[in-house]
C-alpha positions in Angstrom: 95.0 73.3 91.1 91.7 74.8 91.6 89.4 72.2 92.9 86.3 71.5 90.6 83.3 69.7 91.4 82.4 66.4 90.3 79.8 67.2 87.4 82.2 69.6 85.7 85.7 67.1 86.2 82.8 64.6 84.2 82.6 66.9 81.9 86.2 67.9 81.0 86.6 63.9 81.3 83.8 63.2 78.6 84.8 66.2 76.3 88.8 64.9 76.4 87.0 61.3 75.5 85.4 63.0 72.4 88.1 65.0 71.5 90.3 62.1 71.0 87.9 59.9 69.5 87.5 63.1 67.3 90.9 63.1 66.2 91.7 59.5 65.9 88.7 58.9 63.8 88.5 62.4 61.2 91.8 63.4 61.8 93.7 60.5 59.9 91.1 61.2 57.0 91.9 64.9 57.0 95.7 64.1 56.6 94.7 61.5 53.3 93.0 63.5 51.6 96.0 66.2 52.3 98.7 64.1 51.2 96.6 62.3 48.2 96.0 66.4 47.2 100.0 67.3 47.2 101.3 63.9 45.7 103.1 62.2 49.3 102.9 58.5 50.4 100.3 57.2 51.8 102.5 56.3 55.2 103.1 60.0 55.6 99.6 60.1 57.2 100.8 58.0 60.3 104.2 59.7 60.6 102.5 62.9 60.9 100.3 61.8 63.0 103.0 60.5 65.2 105.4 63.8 65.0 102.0 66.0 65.4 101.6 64.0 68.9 105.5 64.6 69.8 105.3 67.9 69.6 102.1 68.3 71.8 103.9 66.0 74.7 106.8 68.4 74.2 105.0 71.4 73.9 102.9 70.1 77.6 105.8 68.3 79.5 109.4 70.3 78.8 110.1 73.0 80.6 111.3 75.9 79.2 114.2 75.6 76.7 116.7 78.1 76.6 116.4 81.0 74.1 120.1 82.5 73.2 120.8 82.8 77.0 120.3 85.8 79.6 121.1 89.9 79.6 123.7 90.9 81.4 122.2 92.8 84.5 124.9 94.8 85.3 123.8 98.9 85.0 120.1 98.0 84.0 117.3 99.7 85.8 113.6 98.6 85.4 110.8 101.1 86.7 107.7 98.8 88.3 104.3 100.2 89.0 102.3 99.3 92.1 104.6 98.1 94.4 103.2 98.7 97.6 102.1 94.7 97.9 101.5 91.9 96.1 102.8 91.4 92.8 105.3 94.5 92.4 106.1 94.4 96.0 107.5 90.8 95.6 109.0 91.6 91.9 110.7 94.5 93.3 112.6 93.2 95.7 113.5 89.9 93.3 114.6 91.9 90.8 117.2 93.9 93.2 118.6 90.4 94.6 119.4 89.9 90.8 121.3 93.3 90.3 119.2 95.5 88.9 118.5 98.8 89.6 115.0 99.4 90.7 112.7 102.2 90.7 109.6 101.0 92.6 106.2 103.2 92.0 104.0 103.0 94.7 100.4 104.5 95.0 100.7 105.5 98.4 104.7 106.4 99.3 103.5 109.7 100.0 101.1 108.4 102.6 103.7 106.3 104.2 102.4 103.2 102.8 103.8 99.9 104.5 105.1 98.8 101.3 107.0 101.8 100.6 108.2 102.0 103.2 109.7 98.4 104.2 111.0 98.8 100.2 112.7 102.4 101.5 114.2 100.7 104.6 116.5 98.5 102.7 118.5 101.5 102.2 120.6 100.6 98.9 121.2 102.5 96.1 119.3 100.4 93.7 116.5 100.4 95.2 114.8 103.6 94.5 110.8 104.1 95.5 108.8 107.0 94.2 105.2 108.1 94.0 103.3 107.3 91.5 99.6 107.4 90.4 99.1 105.9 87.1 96.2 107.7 86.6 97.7 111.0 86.5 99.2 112.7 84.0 101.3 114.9 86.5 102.6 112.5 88.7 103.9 110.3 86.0 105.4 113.2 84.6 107.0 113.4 87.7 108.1 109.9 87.8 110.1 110.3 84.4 111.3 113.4 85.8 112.5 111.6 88.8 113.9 108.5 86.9 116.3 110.6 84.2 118.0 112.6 87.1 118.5 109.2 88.9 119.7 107.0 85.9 123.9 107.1 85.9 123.4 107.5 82.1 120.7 108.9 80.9 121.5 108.9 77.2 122.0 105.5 77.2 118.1 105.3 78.5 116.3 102.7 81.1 115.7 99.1 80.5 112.4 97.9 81.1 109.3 99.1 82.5 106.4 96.4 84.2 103.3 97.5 83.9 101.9 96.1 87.2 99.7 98.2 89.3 95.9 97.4 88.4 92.2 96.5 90.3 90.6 93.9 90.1 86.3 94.0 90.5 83.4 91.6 89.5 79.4 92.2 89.0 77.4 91.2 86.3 76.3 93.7 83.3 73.3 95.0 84.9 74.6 95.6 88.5 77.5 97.7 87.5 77.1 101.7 86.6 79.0 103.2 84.1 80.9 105.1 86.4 82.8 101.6 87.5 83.3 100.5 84.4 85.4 103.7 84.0 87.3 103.3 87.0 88.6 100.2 86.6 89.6 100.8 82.4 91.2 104.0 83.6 93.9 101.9 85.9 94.3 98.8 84.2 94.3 100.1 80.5 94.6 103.8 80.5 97.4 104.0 83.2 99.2 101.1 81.0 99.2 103.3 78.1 99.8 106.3 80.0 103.0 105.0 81.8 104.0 103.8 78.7 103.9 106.4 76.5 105.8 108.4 79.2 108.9 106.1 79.5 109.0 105.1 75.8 111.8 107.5 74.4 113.9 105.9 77.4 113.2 102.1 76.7 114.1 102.7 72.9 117.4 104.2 73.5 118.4 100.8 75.4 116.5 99.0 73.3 115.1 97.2 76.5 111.7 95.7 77.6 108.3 96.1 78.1 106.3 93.8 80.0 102.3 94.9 80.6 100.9 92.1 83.6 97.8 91.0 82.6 94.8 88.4 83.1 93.5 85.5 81.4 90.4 87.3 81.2 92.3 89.6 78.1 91.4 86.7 76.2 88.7 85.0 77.5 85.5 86.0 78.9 83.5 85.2 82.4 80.4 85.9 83.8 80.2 88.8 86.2 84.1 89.6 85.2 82.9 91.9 82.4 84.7 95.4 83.3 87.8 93.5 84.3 87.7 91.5 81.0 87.2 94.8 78.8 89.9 96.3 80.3 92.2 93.3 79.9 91.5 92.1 76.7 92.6 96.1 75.5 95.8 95.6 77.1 96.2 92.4 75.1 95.4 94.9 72.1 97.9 97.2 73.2 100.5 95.2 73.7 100.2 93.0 70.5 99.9 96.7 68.7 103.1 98.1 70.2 105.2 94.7 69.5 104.9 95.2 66.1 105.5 99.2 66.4 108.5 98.6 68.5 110.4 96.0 66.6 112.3 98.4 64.4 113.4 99.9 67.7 114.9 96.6 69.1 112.2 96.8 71.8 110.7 93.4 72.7 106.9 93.6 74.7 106.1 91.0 76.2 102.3 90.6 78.2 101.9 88.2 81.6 98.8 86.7 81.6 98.0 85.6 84.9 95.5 82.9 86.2 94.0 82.9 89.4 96.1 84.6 91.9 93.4 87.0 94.0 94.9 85.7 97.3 98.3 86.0 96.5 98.7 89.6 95.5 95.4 90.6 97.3 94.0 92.9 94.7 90.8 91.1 95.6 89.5 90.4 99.0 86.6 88.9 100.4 85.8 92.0 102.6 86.4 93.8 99.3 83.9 91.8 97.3 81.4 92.4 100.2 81.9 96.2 99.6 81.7 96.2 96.3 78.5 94.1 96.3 76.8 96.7 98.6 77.6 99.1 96.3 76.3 97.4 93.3 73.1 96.0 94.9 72.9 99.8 96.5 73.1 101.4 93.0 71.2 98.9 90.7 68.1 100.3 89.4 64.6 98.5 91.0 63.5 96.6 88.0 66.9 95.0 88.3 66.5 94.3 91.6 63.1 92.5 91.3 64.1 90.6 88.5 67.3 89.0 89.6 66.2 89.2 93.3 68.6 89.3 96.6 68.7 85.5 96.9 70.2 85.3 93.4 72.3 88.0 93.8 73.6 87.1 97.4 74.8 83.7 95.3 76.9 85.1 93.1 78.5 87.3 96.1 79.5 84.5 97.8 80.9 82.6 94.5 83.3 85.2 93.8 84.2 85.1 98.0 85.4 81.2 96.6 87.0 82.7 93.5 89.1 84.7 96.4 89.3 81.9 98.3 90.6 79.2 95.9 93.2 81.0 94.3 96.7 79.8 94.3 99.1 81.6 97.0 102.4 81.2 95.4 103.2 84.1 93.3 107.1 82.6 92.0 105.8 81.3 88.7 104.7 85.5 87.9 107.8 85.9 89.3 109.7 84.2 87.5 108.1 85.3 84.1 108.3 88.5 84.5 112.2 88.1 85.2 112.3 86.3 82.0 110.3 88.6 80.3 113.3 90.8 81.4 116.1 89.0 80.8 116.1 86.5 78.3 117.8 87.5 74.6 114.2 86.5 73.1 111.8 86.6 75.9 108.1 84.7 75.3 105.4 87.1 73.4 103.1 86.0 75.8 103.2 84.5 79.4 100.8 82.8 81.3 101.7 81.6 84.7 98.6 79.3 86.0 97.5 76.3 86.9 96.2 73.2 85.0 92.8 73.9 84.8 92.7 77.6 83.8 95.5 77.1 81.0 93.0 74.2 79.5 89.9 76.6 79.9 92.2 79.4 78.4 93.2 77.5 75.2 90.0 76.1 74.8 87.7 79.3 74.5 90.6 81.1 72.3 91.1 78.6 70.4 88.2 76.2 69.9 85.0 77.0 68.2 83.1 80.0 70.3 80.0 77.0 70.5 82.0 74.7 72.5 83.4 77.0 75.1 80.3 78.1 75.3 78.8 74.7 76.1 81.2 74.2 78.4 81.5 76.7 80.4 77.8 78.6 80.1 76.9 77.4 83.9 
C-alpha cells in the first residue's frame, strides 16, 4: 500500500468517523420515511440496514465469484500492443503459457528492441512479434495485413485485442505546451481507436474481446496529471461507447483501470521525469516562470520522482485481469487492479459529491 503521511491517514481516519456517524444517524431516517412512503413495516428499516451492510462486506472481502466459467483457449489468438516491456511484455508471455496464440506489437522490433527480441527467441509458433506503431496509420495497416495471413482461419476472425502500449507524463497546466498535450492523446487515445478500428471486422466474426488498459486517472483527476488524465478519461469514453455498439455483435469491452504501477511497467522513470521537467521549465513562458518560481517547481519534480518511487512492483493483479478480461464467459465491464488506498480515493471522487473529494484531496 502506498505509504501516506500521518496528517492525511488522520484525515481518511476522521472522514471514515463522519461517514459512519453520517449513516447511522440520517440514514435510518431516510429508510422511514421510504418505507412509511410505499406502505412496509416499520422493522424493514433495520433489515435493510443490515442486508445493505452485507452486501458492502461482500462486495469488499470475497474474491471474485465465478461468472459462467472460462473460454476455451484452444485456436484463439489475441494481438497486444506494446510489448517490448512492462505490461505487454509480461502479458504476452502469460497469455502463451495459457495456449493462446499471440501476436505481440512492439514499437521497436525493427530496431532490435530487447523485448522483441527475447519474445522472438522463444521460437514457437504462437508466439508471433511484429512491428507496430500505433500511431500510424500504415504500420497498423500492416499489422492487420500481417495478422489475417497468419491466422489458421481467417473467416472465423481473431479473438481479442489489448489495447496496451501508451505514455505516461506529468506537469501542471501552465508548464505544458500544446504540442505535449498532443503527443501523449495521440498514443494513449488516438492509437486505441486507431488499432481498434483496424482489427474490428476480425473481433466481430469471433465474437471475441476487447480490452483498452487504462488508468485511474480516466475517472478521476490529479494535479500536474492533466494531459494523462484527458487522455484517459477519453478512453473511458471510448470504451463505455463501443460496449454498447458492440453488444449486438456478441463483442464484450472490457477497460483495466490501473492504480499506481510506474515502477513496474516503467512507463515512468525518475530520469524520465527529470527530462521532461527540463523540458517543461525550458519551454514555459517567463511570467510563468516568475510566478511559480524554480523552488516551487523543483518541489513538484521531486514529488512525482516519489510517485515513481512508491509504486507497487507486482504487476500479476493487471495480469490477471486482463486474462480474465479474456477469458471469462462474462468478463467485468470495468477492472481496476490497485491497492487499498487508490481504490478508496477512486470511489470517492467518482462517486461522492465533487465538494468532498475536493476537500480531501485539494493539497
Amino acid at each position: 500500500m502506498s505509504k501516506l503521511p500521518y496528517v492525511q491517514k488522520a484525515l481518511m481516519v476522521l472522514f471514515s468517523f463522519l461517514l459512519t456517524l453520517g449513516l447511522g444517524l440520517w440514514l435510518p431516517e431516510i429508510l422511514s420515511a421510504f418505507v412509511q412512503l410505499f406502505g412496509f413495516k416499520e422493522d424493514t428499516v433495520t433489515h435493510s440496514i443490515v442486508l445493505m451492510y452485507l452486501l458492502f462486506v461482500l462486495y469488499l472481502a470475497m474474491p471474485s465469484l465465478p461468472r459462467g466459467g472460462s473460454v476455451k483457449v484452444k485456436d484463439k489468438a489475441i494481438l497486444i500492443t506494446g510489448c517490448d516491456k512492462g505490461i505487454g511484455f509480461a502479458l504476452a508471455k502469460h497469455l502463451h503459457t495459457k495456449g493462446f496464440t499471440v501476436f505481440a506489437g512492439c514499437l521497436l522490433k525493427d530496431k532490435n528492441g530487447e523485448g522483441a527480441q527475447t519474445l522472438e527467441k522463444m521460437k514457437c509458433e504462437r508466439m508471433k512479434v511484429l512491428q507496430m506503431n500505433i500511431c500510424t496509420d500504415e504500420e497498423v495497416r500492416q499489422a492487420v495485413d500481417f495478422v489475417k495471413t497468419q491466422l489458421k482461419e481467417p473467416e472465423k476472425g481473431l479473438w481479442g485485442i489489448v489495447n496496451n502500449a501508451g505514455i505516461s507524463t506529468f506537469g501542471e497546466v501552465e508548464f505544458t505546451s500544446v504540442e505535449h498535450y498532443k503527443e501523449v492523446v495521440d498514443v494513449n487515445l488516438w492509437g486505441t481507436v486507431r488499432v481498434t478500428k483496424a482489427f474490428l471486422p476480425l473481433i466481430r466474426r469471433a465474437k471475441g474481446r476487447v480490452v483498452n488498459v487504462a488508468s485511474m486517472f480516466g475517472r478521476m483527476g490529479k494535479a500536474s496529471h492533466s494531459a494523462y488524465c484527458i487522455s484517459n478519461f477519453g478512453m473511458e469514453a471510448f470504451t463505455d461507447c463501443l460496449r454498447y455498439e458492440q453488444h449486438r455483435w456478441g463483442v464484450k469491452v472490457s477497460i483495466i483501470e490501473l492504480g499506481n504501477y510506474i515502477a513496474a511497467t516503467g512507463i515512468l522513470t525518475r530520469d524520465h521525469v527529470e527530462s521532461i521537467a527540463d523540458r517543461m521549465w525550458n519551454e514555459a513562458a517567463e511570467i510563468v516562470q516568475e510566478d511559480y518560481g524554480k523552488a516551487y517547481f523543483d518541489r513538484q519534480t521531486m514529488t512525482m520522482k516519489s510517485f515513481c518511487s512508491s509504486s507497487s512492483k507486482d504487476m500479476s493483479l493487471i495480469v490477471d485481469a486482463i486474462h480474465d478480461a479474456l477469458t471469462s464467459v462474462y468478463p467485468y465491464n470495468r477492472y481496476e487492479p490497485m491497492d487499498v488506498y487508490w481504490w478508496i480515493r477512486l470511489h470517492i471522487s467518482a462517486h461522492l459529491p465533487t465538494p468532498i473529494a475536493y476537500w480531501l484531496y485539494k493539497h
